[in-house]
Residue frames as a rotation matrix with the C-alpha (Angstrom) as fourth column:
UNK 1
-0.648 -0.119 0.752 11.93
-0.477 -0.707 -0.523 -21.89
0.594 -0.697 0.401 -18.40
UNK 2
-0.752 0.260 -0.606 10.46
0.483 0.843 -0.237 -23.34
0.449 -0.471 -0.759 -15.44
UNK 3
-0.492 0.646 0.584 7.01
-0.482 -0.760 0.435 -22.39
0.725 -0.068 0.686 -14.61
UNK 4
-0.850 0.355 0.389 5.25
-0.238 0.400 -0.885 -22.81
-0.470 -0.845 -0.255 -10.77
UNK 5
-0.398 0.916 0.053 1.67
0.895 0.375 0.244 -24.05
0.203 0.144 -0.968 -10.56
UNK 6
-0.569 0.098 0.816 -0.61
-0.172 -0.985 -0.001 -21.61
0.804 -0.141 0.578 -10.12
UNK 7
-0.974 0.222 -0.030 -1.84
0.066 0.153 -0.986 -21.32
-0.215 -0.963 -0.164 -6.57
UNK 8
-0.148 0.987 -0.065 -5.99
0.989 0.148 -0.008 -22.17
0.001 -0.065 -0.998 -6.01
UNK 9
-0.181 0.352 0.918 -7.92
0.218 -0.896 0.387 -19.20
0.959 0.270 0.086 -6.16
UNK 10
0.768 0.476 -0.429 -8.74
0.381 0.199 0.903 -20.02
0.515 -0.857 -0.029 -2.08
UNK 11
0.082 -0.935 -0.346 -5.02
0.845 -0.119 0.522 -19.76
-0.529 -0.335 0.780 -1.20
UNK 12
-0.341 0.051 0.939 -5.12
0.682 -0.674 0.285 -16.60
0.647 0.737 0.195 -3.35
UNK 13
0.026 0.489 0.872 -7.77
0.101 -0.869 0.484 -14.67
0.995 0.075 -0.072 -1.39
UNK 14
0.858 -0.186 -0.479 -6.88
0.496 0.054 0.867 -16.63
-0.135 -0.981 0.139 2.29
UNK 15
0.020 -0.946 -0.324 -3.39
0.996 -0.008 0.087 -14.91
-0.084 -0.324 0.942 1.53
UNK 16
-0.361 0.262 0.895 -4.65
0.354 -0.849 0.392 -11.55
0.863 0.459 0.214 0.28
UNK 17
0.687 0.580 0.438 -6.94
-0.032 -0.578 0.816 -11.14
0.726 -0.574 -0.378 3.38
UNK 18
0.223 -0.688 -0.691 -4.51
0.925 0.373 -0.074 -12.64
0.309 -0.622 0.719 5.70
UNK 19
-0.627 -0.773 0.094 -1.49
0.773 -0.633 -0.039 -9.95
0.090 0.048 0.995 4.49
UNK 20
-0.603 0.282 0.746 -3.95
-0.127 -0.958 0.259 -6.96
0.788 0.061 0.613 4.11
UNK 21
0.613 0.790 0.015 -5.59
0.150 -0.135 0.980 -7.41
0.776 -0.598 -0.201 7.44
UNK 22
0.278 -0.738 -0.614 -2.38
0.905 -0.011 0.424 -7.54
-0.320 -0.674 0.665 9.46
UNK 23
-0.745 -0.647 0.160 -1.19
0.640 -0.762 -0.099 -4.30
0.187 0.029 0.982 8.03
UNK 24
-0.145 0.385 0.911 -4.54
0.000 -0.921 0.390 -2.76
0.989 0.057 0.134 8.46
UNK 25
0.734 0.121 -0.668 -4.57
0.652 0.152 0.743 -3.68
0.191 -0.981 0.033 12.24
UNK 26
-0.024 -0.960 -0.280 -1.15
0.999 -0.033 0.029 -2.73
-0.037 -0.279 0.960 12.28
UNK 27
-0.727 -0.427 0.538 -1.79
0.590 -0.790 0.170 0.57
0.353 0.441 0.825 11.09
UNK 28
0.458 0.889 -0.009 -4.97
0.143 -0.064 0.988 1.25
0.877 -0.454 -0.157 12.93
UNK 29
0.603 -0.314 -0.733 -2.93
0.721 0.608 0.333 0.29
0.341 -0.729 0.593 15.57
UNK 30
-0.336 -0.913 0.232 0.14
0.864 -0.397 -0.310 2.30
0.375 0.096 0.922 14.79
UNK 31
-0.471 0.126 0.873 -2.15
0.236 -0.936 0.262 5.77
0.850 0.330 0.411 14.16
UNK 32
0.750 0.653 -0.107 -4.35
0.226 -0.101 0.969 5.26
0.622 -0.751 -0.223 17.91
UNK 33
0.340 -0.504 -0.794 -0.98
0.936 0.097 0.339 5.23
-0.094 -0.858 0.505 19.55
UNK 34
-0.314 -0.303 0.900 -0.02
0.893 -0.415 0.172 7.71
0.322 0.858 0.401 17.47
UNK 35
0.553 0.439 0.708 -3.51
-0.198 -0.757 0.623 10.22
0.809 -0.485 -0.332 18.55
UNK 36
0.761 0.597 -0.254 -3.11
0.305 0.016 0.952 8.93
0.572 -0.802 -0.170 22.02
UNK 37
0.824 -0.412 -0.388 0.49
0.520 0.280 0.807 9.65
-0.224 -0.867 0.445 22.85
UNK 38
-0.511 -0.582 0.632 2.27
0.855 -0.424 0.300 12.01
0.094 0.693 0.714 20.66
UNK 39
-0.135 0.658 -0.741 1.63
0.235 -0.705 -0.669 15.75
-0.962 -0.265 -0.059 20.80
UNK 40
0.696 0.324 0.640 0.38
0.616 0.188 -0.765 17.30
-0.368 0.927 -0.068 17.52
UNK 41
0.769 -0.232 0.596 2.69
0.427 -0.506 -0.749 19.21
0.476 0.831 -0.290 15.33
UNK 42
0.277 -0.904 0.325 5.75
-0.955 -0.221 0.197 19.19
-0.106 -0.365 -0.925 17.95
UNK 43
0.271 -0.626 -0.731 8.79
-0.509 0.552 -0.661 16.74
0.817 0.551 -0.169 16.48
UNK 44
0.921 -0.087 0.380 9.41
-0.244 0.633 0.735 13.60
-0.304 -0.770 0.561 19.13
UNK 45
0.104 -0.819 -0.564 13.10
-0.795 0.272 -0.542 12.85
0.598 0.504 -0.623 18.02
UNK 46
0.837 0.445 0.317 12.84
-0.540 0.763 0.356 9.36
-0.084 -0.469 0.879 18.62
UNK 47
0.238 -0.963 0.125 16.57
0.888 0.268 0.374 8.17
-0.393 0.022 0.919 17.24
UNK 48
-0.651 -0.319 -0.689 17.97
0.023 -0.916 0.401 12.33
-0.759 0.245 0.603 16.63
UNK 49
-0.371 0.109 -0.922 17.27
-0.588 -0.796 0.143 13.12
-0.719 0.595 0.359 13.13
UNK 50
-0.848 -0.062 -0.527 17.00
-0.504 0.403 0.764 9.75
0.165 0.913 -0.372 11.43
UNK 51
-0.439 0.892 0.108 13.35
0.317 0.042 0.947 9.23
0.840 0.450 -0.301 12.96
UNK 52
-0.923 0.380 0.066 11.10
-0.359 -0.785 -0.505 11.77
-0.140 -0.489 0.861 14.58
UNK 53
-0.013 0.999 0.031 7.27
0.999 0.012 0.041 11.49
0.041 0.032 -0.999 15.17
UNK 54
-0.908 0.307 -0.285 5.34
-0.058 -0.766 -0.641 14.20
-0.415 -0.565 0.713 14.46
UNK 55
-0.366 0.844 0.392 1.72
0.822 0.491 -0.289 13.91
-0.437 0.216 -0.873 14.12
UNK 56
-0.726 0.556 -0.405 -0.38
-0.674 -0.693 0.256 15.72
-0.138 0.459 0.878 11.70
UNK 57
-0.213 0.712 0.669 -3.73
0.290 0.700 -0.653 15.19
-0.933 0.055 -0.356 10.38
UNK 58
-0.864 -0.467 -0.191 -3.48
-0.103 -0.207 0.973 15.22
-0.493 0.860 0.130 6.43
UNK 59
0.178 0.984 -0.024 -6.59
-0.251 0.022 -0.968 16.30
-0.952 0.178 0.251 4.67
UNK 60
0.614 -0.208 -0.761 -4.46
-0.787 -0.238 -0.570 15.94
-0.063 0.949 -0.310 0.94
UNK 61
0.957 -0.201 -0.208 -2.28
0.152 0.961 -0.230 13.35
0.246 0.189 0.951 -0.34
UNK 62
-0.133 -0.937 -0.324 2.18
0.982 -0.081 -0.169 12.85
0.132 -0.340 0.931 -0.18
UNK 63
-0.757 -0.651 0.059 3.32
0.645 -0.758 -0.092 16.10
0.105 -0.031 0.994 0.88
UNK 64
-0.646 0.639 -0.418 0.15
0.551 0.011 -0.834 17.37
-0.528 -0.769 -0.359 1.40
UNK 65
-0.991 -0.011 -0.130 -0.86
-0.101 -0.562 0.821 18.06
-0.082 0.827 0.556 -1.88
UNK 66
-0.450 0.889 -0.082 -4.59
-0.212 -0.017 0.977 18.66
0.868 0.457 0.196 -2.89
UNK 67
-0.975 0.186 -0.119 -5.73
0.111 -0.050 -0.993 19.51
-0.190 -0.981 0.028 0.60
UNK 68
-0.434 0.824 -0.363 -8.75
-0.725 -0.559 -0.402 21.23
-0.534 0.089 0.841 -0.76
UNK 69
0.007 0.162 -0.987 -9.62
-0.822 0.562 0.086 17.91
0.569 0.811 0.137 -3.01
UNK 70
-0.605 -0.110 0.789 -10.12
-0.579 0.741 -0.341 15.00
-0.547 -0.663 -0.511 0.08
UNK 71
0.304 0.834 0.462 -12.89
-0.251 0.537 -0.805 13.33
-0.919 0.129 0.372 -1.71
UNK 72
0.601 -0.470 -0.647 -11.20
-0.712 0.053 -0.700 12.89
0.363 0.881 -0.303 -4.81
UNK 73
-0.481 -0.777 0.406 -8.48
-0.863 0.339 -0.374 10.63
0.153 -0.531 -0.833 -2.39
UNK 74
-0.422 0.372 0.827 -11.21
-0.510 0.657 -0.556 8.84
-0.750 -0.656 -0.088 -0.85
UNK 75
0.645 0.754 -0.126 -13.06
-0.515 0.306 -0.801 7.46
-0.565 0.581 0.585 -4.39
UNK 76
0.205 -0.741 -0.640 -9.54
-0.642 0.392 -0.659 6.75
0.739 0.546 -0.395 -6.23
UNK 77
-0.733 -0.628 0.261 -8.44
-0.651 0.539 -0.534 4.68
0.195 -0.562 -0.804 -2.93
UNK 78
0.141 0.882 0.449 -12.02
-0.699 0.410 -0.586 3.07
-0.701 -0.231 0.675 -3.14
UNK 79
0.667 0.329 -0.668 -11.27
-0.732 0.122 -0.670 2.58
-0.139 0.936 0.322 -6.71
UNK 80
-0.342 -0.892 -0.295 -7.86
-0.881 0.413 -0.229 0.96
0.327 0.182 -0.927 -6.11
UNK 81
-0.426 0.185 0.886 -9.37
-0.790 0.400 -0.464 -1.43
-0.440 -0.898 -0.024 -3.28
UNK 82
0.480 0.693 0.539 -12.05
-0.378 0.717 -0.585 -2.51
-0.792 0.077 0.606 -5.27
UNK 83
0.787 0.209 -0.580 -10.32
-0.585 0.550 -0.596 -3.46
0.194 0.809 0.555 -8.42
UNK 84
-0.604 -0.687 0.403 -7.40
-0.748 0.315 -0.585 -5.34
0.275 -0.655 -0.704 -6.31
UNK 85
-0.241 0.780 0.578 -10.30
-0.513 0.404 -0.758 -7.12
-0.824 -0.479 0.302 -5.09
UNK 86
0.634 0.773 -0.010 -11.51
-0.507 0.407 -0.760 -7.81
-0.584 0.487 0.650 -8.18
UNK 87
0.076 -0.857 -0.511 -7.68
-0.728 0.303 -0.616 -9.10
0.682 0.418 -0.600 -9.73
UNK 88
-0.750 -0.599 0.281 -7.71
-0.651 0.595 -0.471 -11.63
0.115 -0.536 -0.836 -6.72
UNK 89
-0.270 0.834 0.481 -10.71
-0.362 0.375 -0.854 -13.00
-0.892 -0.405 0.200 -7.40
UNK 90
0.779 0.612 -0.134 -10.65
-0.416 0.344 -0.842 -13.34
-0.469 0.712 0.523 -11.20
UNK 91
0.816 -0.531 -0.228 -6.90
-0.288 -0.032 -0.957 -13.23
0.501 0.847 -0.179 -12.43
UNK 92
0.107 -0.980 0.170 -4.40
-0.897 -0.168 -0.408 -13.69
0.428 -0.109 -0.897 -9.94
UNK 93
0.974 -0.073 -0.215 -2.77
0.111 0.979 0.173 -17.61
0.198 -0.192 0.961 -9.38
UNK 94
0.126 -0.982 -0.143 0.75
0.213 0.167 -0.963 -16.35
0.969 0.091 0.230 -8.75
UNK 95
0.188 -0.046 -0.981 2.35
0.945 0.280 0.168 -16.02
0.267 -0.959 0.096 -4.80
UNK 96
-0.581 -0.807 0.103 3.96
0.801 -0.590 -0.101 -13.34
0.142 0.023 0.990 -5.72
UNK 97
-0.541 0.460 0.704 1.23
-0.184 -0.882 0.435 -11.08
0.821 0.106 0.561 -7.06
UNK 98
0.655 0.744 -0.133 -1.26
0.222 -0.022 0.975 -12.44
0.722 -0.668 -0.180 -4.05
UNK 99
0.102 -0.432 -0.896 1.51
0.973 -0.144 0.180 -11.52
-0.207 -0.890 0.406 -1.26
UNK 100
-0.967 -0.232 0.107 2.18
0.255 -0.887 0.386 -7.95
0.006 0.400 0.916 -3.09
UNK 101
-0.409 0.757 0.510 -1.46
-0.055 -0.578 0.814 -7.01
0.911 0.304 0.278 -3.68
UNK 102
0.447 0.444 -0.777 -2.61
0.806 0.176 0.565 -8.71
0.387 -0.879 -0.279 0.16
UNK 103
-0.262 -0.786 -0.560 0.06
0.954 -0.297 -0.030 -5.90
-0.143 -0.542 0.828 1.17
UNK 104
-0.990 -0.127 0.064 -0.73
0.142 -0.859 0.492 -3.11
-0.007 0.496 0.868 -0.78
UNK 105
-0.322 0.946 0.034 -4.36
0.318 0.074 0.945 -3.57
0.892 0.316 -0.324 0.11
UNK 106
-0.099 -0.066 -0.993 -3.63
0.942 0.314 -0.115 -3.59
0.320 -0.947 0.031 3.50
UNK 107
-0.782 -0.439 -0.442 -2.07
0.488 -0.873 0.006 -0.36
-0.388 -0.211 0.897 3.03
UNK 108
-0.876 0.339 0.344 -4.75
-0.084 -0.809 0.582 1.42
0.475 0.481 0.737 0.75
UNK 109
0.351 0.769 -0.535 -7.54
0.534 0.305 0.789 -0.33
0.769 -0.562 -0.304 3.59
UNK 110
-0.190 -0.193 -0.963 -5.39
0.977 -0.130 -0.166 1.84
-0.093 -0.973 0.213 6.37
UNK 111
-0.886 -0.077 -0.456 -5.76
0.133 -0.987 -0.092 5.27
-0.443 -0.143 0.885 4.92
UNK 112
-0.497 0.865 -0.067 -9.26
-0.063 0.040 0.997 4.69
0.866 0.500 0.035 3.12
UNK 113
0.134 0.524 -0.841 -10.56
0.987 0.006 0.162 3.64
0.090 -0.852 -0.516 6.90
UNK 114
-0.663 -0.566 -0.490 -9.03
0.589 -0.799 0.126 7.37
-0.462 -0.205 0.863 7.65
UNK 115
-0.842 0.539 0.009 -10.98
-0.228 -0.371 0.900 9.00
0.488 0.756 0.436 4.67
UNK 116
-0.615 0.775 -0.148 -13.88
0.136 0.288 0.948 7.59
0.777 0.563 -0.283 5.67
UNK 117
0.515 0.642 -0.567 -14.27
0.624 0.173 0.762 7.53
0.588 -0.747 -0.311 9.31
UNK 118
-0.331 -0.939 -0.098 -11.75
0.920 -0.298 -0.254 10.24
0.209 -0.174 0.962 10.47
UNK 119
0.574 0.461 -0.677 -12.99
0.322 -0.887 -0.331 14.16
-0.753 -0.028 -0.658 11.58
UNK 120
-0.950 0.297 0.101 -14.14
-0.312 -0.927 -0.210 16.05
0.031 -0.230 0.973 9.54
UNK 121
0.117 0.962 0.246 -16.49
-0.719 0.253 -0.647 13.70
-0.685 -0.101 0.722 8.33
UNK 122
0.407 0.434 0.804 -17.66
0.086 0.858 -0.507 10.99
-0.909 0.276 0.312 6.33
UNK 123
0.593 -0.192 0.782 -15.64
0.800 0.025 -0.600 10.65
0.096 0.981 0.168 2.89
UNK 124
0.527 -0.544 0.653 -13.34
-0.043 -0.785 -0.618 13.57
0.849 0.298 -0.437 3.63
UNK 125
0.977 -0.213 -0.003 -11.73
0.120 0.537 0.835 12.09
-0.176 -0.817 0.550 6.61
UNK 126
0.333 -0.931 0.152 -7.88
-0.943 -0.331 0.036 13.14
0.016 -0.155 -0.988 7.51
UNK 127
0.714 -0.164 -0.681 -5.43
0.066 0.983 -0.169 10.66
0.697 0.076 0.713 7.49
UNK 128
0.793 -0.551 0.259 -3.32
-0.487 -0.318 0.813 10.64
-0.365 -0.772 -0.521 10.22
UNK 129
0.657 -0.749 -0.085 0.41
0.232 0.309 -0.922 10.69
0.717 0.587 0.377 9.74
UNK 130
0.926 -0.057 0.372 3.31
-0.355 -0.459 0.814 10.78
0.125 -0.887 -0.445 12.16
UNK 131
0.365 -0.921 0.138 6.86
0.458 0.306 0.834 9.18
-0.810 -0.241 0.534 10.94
UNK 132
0.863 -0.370 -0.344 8.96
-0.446 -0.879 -0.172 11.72
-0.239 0.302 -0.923 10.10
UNK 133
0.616 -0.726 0.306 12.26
0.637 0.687 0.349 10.59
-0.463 -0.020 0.886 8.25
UNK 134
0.825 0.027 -0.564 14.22
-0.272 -0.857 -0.438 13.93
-0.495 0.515 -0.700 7.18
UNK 135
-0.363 -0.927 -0.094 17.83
-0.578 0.144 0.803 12.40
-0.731 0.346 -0.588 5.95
UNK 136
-0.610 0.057 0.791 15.41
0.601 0.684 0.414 9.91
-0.517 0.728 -0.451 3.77
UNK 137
-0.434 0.324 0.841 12.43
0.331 -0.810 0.483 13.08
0.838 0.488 0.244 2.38
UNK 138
-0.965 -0.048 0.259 10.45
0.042 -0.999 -0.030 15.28
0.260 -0.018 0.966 3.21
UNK 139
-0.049 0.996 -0.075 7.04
-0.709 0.018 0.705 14.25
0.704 0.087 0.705 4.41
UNK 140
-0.684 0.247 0.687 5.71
-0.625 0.287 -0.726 12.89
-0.376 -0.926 -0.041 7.19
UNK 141
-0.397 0.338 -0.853 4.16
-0.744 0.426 0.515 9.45
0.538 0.839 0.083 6.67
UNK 142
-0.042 0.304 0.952 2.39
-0.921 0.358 -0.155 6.55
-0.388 -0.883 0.265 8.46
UNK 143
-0.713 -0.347 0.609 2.77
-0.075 0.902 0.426 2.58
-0.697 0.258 -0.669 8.24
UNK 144
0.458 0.373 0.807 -0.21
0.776 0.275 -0.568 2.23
-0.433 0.886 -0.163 5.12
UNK 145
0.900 -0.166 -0.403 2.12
-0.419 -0.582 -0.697 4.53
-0.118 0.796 -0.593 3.16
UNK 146
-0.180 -0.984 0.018 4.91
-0.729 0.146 0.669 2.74
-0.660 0.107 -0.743 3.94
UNK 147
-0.192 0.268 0.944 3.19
-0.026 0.960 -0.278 -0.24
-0.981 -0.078 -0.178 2.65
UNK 148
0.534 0.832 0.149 1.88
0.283 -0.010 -0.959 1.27
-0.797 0.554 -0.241 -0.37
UNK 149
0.697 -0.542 -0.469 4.89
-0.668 -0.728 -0.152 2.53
-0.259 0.420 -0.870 -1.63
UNK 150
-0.268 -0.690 0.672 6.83
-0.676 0.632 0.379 -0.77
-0.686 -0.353 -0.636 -1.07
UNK 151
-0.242 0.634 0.734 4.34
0.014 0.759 -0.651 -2.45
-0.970 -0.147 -0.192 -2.50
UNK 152
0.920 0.272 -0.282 4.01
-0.222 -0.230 -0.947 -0.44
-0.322 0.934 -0.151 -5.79
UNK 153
0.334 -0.842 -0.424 7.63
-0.932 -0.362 -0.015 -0.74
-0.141 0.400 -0.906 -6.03
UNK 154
-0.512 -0.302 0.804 7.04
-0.302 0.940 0.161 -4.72
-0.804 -0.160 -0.572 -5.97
UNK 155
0.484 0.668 0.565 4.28
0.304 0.477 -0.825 -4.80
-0.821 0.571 0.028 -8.54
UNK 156
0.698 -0.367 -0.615 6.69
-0.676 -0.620 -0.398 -2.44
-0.235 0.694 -0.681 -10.91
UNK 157
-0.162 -0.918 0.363 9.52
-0.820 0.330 0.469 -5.51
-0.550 -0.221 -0.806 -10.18
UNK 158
-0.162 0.367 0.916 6.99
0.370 0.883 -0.288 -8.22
-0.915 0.292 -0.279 -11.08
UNK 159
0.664 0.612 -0.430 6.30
0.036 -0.600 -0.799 -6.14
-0.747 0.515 -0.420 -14.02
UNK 160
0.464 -0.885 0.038 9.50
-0.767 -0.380 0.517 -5.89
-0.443 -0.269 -0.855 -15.09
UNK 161
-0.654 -0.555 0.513 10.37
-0.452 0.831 0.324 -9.24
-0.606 -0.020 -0.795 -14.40
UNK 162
-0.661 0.499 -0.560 7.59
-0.497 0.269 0.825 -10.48
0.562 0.824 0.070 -16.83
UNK 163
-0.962 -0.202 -0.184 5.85
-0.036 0.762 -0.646 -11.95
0.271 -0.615 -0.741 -13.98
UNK 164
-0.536 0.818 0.206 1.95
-0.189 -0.354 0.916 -12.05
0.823 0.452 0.345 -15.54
UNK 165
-0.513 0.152 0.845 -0.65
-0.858 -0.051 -0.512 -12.55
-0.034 -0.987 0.156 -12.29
UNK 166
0.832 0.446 -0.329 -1.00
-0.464 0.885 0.028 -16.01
0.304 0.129 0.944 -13.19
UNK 167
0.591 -0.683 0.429 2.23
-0.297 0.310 0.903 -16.84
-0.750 -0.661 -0.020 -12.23
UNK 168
0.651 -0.387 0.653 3.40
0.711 0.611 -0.347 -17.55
-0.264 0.691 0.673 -15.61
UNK 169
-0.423 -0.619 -0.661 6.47
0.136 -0.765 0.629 -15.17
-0.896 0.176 0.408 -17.08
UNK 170
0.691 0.702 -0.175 5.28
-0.041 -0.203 -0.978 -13.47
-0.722 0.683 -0.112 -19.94
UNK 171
0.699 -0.261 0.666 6.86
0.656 0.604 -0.452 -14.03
-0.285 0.753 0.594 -23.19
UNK 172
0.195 -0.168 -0.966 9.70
0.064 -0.981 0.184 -11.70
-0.979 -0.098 -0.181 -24.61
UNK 173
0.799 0.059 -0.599 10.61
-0.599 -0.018 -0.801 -10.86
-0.058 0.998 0.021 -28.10
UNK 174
-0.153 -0.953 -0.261 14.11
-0.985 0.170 -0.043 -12.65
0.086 0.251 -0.964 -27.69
UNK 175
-0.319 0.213 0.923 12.25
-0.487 0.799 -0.353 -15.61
-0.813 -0.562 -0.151 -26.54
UNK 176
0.717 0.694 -0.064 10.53
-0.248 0.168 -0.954 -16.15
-0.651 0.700 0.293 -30.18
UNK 177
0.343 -0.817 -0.464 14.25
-0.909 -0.413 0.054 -15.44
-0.235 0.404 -0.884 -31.72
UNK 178
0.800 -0.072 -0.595 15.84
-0.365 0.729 -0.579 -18.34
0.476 0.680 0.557 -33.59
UNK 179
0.636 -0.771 0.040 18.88
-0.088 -0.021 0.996 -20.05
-0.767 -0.637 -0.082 -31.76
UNK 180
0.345 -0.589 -0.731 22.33
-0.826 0.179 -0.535 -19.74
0.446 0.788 -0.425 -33.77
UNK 181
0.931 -0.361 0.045 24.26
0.357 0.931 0.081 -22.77
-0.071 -0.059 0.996 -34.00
């Protein structure tokens, strides 16, 4: 099986900040237009039914679960950040995992800014949310969820695929297996 080099550890964290600063602009970006031009809690049918804006501010997590529990959000999405952080800096040499985690930081840096600096206050900060997709679910969502969701569904692929965050493929049991003649 043919295995890549693994990528410096520089190229690692220049691609990590790169990818997870463009989505958190982007989102930052997304949610100001968002406050500044969208009323709250009335549906903007932007293409009919298959996407609407409607803005909310989400003190709880998907679907607005554990409203009463914001600070709990804000310490796990610390927690993710920091150990992401700490996998591109000690363990990860593969493109894959440093384009997938630069993303998926991006995303847990857009709604952690939220938490933190957002009304009501410090560490219990709303997250603002405001694309509405009813024919796909039920929840109203904003570009660092889109990210984050994409993204988990990329580290579950690399997973999957055996694809260890060195860049090497992890072994499998069939791989050890004698060949028949």
């Amino acid at each position: 099986m043919c295995q890549r080099r693994p990528v410096r550890t520089l190229t690692v964290g220049i691609t990590v900040v790169l990818l997870a600063s463009v989505v958190l602009i982007v989102d930052q970006v997304a949610k100001y237009l968002a406050l500044t031009h969208l009323p709250m809690q009335q549906p903007v049918h932007v293409v009919g039914n298959f996407l609407i804006f409607f803005l909310i501010k989400n003190s709880g997590a998907a679907f607005s679960l554990g409203s009463n529990i914001t600070g709990v959000f804000t310490v796990a999405l610390a927690v993710v950040a920091l150990v992401i952080i700490y996998l591109v800096g000690t363990r990860v040499r593969a493109r894959s995992w440093s384009i997938i985690l630069g993303l998926l930081l991006g995303g847990v840096l857009g709604n952690l800014s939220d938490r933190l600096f957002r009304e009501p206050g410090f560490g219990v900060g709303h997250v603002v949310d405001f694309i509405n997709t009813p024919w796909m679910m039920p929840a109203t969502y904003n570009v660092a969820d889109m990210f984050i969701t994409t993204m988990m569904v990329g580290v579950a692929i690399l997973v999957v695929l055996g694809v260890r965050l060195d860049g090497m493929r992890a072994k499998r049991a069939s791989d050890d297996a004698p060949a028949e003649h």
